[in-house]
MIDREN-113074 format. One record per residue (C-alpha): x, y, z; residue number from 1. Coordinates in pm, 1 decimal. Layout:
<rs>
px:py:pz:resi
X:Y:Z:NUM .
...
</rs>
This chain:
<rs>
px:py:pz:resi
0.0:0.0:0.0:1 .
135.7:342.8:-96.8:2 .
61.5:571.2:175.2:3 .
-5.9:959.8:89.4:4 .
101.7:1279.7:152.2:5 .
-72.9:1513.1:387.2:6 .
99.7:1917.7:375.4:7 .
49.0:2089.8:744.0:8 .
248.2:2408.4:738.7:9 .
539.9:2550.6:507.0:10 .
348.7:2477.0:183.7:11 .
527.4:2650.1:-100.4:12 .
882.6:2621.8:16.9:13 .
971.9:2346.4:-92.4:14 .
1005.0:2554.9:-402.4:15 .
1352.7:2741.0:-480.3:16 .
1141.3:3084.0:-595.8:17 .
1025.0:3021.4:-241.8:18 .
1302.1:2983.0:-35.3:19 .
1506.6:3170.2:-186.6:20 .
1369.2:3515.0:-116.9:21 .
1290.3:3342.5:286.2:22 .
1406.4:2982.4:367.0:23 .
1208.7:2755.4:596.8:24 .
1029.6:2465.8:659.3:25 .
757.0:2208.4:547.6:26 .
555.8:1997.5:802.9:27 .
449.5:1682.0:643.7:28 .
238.9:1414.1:762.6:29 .
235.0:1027.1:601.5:30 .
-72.8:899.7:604.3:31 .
-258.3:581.3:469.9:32 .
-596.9:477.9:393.1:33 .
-776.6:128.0:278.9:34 .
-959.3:312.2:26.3:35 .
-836.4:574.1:-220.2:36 .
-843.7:929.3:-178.8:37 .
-1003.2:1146.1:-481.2:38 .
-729.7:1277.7:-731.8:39 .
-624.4:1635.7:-778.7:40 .
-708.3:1725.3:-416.4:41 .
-373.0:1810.7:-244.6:42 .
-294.2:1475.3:-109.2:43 .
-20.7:1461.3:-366.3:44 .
-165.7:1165.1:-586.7:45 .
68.6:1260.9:-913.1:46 .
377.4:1166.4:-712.8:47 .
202.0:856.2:-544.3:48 .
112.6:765.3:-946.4:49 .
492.6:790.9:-1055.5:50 .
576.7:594.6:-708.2:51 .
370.5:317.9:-877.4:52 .
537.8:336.8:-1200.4:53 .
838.2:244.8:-1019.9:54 .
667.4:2.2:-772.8:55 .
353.6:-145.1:-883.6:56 .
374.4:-399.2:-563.4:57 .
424.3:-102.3:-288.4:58 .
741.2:100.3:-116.6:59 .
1072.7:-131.5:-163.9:60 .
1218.6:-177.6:208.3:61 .
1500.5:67.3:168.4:62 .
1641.8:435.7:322.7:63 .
1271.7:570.9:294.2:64 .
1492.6:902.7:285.8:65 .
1718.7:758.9:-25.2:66 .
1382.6:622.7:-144.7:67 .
1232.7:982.6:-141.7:68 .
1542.1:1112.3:-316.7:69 .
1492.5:860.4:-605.4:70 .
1083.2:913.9:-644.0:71 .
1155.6:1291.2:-670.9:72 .
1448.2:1230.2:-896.3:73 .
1237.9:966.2:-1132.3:74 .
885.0:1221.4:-1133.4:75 .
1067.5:1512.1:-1191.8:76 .
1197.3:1452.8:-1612.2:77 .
1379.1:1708.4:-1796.1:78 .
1054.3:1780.3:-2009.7:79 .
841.7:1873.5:-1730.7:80 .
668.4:2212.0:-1685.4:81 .
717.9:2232.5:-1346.8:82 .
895.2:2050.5:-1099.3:83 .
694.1:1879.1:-861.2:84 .
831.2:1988.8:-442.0:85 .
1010.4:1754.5:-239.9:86 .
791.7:1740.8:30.0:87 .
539.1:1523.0:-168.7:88 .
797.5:1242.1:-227.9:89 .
953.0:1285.3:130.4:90 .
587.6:1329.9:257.5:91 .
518.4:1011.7:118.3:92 .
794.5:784.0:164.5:93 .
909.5:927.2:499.6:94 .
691.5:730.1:767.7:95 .
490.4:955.9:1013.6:96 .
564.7:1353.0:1097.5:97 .
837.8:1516.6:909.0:98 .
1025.1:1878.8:930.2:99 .
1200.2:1970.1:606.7:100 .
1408.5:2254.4:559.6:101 .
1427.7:2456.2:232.8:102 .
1711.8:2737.4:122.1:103 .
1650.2:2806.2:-253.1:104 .
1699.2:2439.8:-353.9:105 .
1449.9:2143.0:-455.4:106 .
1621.9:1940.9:-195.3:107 .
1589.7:2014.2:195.8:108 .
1903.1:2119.3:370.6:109 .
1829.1:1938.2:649.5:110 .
1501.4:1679.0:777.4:111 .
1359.4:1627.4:1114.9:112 .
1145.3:1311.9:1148.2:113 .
915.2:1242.2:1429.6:114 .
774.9:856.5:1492.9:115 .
742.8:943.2:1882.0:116 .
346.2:758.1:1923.0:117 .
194.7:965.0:2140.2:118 .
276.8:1248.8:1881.2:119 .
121.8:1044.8:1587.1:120 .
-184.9:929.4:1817.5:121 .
-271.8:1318.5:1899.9:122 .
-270.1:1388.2:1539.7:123 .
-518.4:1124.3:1463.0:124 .
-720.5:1221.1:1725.5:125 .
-748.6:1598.0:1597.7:126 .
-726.9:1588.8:1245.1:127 .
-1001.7:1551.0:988.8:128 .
-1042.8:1511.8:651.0:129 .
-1325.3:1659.5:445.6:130 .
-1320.8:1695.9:58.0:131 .
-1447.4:1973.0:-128.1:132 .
-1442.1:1896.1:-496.9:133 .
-1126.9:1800.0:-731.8:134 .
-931.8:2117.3:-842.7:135 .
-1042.2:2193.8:-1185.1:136 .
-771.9:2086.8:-1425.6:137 .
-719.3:2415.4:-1583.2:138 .
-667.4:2614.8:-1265.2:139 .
-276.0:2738.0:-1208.4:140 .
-246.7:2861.1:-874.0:141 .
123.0:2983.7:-1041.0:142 .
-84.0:3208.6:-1263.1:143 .
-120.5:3459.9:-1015.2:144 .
138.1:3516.1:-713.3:145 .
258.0:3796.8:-489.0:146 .
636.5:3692.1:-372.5:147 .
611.7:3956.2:-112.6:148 .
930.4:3921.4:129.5:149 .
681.4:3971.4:447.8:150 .
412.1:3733.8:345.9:151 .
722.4:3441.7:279.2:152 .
917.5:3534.2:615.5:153 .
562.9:3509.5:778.4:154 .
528.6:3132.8:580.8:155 .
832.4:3017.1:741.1:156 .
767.2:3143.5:1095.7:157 .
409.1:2977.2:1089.8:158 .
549.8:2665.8:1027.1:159 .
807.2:2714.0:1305.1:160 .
520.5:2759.8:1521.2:161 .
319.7:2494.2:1403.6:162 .
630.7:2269.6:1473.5:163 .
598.0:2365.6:1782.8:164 .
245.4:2360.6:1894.4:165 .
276.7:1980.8:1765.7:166 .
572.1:1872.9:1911.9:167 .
413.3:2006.0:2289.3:168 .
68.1:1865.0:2172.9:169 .
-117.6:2203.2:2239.7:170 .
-436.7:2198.6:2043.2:171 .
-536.2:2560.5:2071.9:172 .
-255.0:2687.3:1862.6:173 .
-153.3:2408.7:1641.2:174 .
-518.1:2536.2:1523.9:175 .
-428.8:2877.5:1506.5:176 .
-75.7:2804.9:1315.2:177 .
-231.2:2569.5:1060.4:178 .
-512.8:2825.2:969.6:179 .
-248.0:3083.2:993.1:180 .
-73.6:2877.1:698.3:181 .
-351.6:2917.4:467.0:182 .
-377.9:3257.8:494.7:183 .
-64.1:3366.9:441.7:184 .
-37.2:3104.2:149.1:185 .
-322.7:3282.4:-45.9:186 .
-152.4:3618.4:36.9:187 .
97.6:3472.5:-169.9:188 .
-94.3:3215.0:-438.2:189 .
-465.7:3421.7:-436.1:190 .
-590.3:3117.4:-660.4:191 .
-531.8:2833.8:-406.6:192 .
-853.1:3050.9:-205.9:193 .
-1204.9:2860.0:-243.9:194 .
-1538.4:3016.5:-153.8:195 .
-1696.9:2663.6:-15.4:196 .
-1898.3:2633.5:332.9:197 .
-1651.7:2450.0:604.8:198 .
-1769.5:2235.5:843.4:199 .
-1702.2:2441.8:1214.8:200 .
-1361.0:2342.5:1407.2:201 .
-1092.2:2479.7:1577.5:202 .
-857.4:2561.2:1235.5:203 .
-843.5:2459.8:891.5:204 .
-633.5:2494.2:566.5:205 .
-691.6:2326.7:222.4:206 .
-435.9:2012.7:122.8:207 .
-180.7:2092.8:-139.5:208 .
-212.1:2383.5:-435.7:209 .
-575.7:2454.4:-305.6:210 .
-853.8:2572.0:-539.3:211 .
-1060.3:2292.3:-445.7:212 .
-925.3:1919.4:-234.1:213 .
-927.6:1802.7:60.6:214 .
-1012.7:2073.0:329.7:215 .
-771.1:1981.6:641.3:216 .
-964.7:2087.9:956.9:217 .
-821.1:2055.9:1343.3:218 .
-1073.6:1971.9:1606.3:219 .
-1142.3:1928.2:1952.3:220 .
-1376.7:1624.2:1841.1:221 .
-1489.9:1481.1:1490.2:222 .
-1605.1:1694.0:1216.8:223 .
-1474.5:1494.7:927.4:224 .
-1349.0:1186.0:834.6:225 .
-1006.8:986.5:1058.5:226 .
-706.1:1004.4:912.8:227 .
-439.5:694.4:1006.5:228 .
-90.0:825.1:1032.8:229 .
187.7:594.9:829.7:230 .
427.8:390.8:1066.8:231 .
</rs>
């Protein structure tokens, strides 16, 4: 089973016309599910597709970190638009929380992994999963971007935070942090913004590019559907 890629904080970084004006960090989660998520909704399905190009029978028992390094190598061909981020291979491949740091390269400078269980548990307990609609295939959230130093700077110190609020399990403002992420995202990518009704919680961001996916929501008790975290 090829588990997928769930984005918390950072979003965007991973991206050298990113990180290079600010560097920072991406908070990934691995998570898996018995049935299949919908396509084109930010769990980062077009890198779990080349993953089975490579592996039709499921993740090879190796470095999951080398493993990452080859998936974003083998996606990401010469002819491509754009390159795909790194935190959707090592999001994938990397079992449970991750921390990557980006400074105007595709590749982290440095990753922080978390398997500690009672870490993992508390994130299944408070976040929920609720989907939206697929994005529509001709919306570019690239099309339209403000690479305002502030808004980038503010990026990486949100995910800082939200590191934080995670690692000491403190609801309240892992909340605040992850809906903090979202809006400073559309600050800088207006497209990724949706008009949709969401379900009442604590905080919420969409999954991936946005315009449409999976809406990530934080809770004090269920308001969408489990996720299981990736061991």
């Amino acid at each position: 089973m090829i588990p997928y890629r769930l984005d918390l904080a950072g979003g965007w970084l991973d991206q050298p016309f990113v990180s290079g004006i600010f560097p920072g960090s991406v908070i990934t989660l691995s998570i898996r599910s018995e049935t299949e998520y919908e396509k084109r909704c930010g769990l980062a399905t077009s890198t779990r597709e080349a993953i089975k190009e490579l592996y039709s029978l499921g993740l090879p028992k190796i470095d999951s970190l080398e493993l990452a390094k080859l998936v974003f190598n083998c996606e990401n061909k010469p002819e491509n638009k754009n390159v795909s981020g790194a935190q959707d291979a090592i999001g994938i491949c990397v079992k449970g929380l991750s921390r990557h740091f980006y400074k105007g390269r595709y590749w982290p400078r440095s990753i922080e992994i978390c398997q500690d269980e009672k870490v993992l548990n508390w994130l299944e307990e408070h976040i929920f999963l609720k989907l939206l609609r697929p994005r529509p295939p001709e919306l570019d959230p690239l099309t339209k971007e403000d690479f305002n130093y502030d808004y980038i700077q503010t990026l990486s110190f949100v995910a800082m935070k939200c590191w934080e609020a995670i690692m000491d399990m403190d609801l309240k403002w892992f909340a605040y942090y992850l809906a903090h992420t979202y809006a400073t995202q559309t600050k800088i990518f207006p497209m990724m913004a949706v008009e949709d009704k969401i379900p009442q919680c604590m905080g919420w961001k969409l999954a991936g590019a946005g315009g449409g996916g999976y809406v990530i929501m934080v809770n004090d008790k269920p308001c969408g559907e489990r996720i299981t975290v990736n061991r």
